[in-house]
N, C-alpha and C positions, 0 to 999 in steps of 0.2 A: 204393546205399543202400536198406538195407530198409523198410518202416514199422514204426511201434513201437508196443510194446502196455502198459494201462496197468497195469504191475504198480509201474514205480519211478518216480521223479520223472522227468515228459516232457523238461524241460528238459537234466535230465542224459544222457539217451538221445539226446536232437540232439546234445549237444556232444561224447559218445562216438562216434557215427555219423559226424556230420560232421569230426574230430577223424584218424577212421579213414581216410576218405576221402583226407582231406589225406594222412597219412602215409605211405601205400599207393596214391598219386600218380593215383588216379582223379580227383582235383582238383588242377590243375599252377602251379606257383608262378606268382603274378600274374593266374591267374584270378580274374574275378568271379564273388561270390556272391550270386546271384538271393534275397533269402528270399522270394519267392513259389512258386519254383518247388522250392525247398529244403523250404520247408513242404507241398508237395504229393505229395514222393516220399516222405517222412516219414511225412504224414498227421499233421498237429500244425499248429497255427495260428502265425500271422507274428511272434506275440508269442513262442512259446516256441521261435521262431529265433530271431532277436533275441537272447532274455537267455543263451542256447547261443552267440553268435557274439559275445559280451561277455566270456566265460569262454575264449574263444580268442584273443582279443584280447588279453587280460590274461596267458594263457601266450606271448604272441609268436608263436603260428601264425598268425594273422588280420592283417592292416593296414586301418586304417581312418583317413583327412587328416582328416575331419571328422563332425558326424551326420549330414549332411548328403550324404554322398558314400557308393556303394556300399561296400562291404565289398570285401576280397579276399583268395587266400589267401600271404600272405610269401612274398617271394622277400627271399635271403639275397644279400649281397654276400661279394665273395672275404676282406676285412675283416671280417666278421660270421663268417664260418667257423673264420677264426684264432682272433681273440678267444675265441670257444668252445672249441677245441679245446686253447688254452693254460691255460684255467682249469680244461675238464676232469683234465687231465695231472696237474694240482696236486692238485685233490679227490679224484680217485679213486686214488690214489696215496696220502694219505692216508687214505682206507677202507679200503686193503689190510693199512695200516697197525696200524689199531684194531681189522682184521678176525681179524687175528694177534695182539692182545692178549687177543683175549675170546673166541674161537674154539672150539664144541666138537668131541669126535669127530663129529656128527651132521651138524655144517656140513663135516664135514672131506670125510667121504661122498659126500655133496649132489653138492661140487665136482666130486668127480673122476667123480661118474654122468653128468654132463653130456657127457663125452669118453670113456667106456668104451667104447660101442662104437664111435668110431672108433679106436682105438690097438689093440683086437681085430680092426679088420677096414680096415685102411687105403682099402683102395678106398670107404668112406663117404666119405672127406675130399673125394670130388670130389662130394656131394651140395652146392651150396653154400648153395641155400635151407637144408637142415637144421643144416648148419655155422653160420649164422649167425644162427639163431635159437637155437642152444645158446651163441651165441657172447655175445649177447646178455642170457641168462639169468642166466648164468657170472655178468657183470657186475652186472646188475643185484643178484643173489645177496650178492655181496661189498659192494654198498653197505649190504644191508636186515640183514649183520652187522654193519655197525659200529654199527648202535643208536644214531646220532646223526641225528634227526628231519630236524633243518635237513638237515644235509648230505643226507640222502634228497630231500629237496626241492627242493633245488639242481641235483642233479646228475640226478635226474629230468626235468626238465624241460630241461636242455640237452642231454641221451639224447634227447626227444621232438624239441627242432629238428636235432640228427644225424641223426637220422632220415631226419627231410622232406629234408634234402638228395640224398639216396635213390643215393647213394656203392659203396653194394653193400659188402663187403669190402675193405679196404684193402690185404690183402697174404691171399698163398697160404694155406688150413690149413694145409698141410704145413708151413708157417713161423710162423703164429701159435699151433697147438696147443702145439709146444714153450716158447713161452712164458706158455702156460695153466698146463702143466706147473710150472713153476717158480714161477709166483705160487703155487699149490696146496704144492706144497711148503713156500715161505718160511711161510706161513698155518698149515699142520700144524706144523714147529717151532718154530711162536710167534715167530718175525725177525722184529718189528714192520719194525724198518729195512730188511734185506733186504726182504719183501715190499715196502715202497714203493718201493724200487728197483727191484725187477724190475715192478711196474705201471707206474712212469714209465716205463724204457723201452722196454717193449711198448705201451704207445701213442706214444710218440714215433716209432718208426718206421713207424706207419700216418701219422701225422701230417706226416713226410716228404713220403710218398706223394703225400699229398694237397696239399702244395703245390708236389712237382713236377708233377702234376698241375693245377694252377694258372697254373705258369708256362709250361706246355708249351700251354696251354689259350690265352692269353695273346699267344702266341708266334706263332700256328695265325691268331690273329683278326687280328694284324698285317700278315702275311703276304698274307690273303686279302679283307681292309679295303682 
C-alpha cells in the first residue's frame, strides 16, 4: 500500500487502498488488521482507518464480533459463495436483459472492443491476466447499460466479494469468449429474453465449476483429515 496524498477525502483513499489490498489478496482472508500499522504505511492517522475499515465493513469485505475486537479481513464460507453466485445469475441476467432493451450502437461497439483483439489474434486468449480483466469489464459494461442504479449497486458489490475469493477464471477463454459472443449478439438484436438467457447460462457453467471445485475441495480435506 502506498501513502496518500491530500488531494481527495483521506478517508476514502484508506478505504480504496485498503479495499485494493484485500482484493488483490496482499491482505489474505482472515487476516488481522493492525490500524496502527495500517495508519502508518498510509501515512493517515488511526481515526481515518477506522472510519475507511467501517465503510468495509458495511461492504462485507471486513469482519469485525465486536468494537472491541480487532478487525479482519472476510473469509467467505462455501455457503456464502453459492448464495452469491445464485443471486448473481439472476441479476445479471436480468441487466442483459434491459441491456438489450435500451441498448445503442455505441454500447454495441464498446462490447465487442473488449474481445477484438483476441478473435484477431487467438493466441491472446492465453494471456489470462488480460483475458480477465476484459472479462471483467465486459461485465461490469453490461450492468452500467441497464441504467437501473440499484441494480448497479447490487451487483457491484457482490462483483467486489467474487472477487476476494480470487477463483482466477472459471473456465478456458477459448470457452467463455464464445459465449461473450452471443450475449453481444442477443444485446445488438435487442432479444431482451434471449440475451438473459444466454447470460444465465454463461455464468451457470462457471458456477458449475466452481462447486465442483467445492466438492472436489471437500473430498481432498476428508481424504487427508
Amino acid at each position: 500500500m502506498k501513502k496518500l496524498k491530500q488531494k481527495d477525502s483521506l478517508t476514502t483513499q484508506a478505504y480504496e487502498e485498503i479495499r485494493k489490498a484485500i482484493l488483490n489478496r496482499e491482505l489474505e482472508p482472515g487476516e488481522k488488521l493492525n490500524e496502527t500499522l495500517l495508519a502508518e504505511k498510509l501515512d493517515v492517522s488511526r481515526t481515518v482507518v477506522q472510519k475507511a475499515l467501517m465503510r468495509l465493513l458495511q461492504e462485507g469485505l471486513v469482519d469485525k464480533s465486536s468494537k472491541y475486537t480487532q478487525a479482519k479481513v472476510r473469509e467467505y464460507s462455501e455457503k456464502d459463495i453459492i448464495n452469491i453466485w445464485e443471486l448473481r445469475i439472476i441479476l445479471e441476467g436480468f441487466a442483459a436483459q434491459k441491456a438489450a432493451e435500451i441498448r445503442s450502437q455505441k454500447d454495441v461497439e464498446a462490447m465487442y472492443d473488449f474481445f477484438n483483439e483476441f478473435m484477431e489474434n487467438k493466441g491472446m486468449l492465453k494471456n489470462m491476466g488480460l483475458y480477465q480483466k476484459r472479462d471483467r469489464k465486459f461485465h461490469s459494461y453490461i450492468i452500467n447499460m441497464s441504467k437501473n442504479n440499484l441494480l448497479k449497486e447490487i451487483l457491484e458489490r457482490f462483483n467486489i466479494q467474487i472477487n476476494s475469493f480470487d477463483l482466477g477464471i472459471f473456465r478456458e477463454p477459448e470457452l467463455t469468449i464464445v459465449d461473450h459472443l452471443e450475449i453481444i449478439e442477443r444485446i445488438k438484436n435487442q432479444e431482451g429474453e434471449l440475451a438473459r438467457k444466454a447470460m444465465v447460462k454463461h455464468l451457470n457453467k462457471s458456477f458449475e465449476n466452481i462447486k465442483e471445485e467445492i466438492i472436489e475441495s471437500n473430498d481432498l480435506s476428508t481424504k487427508t483429515g
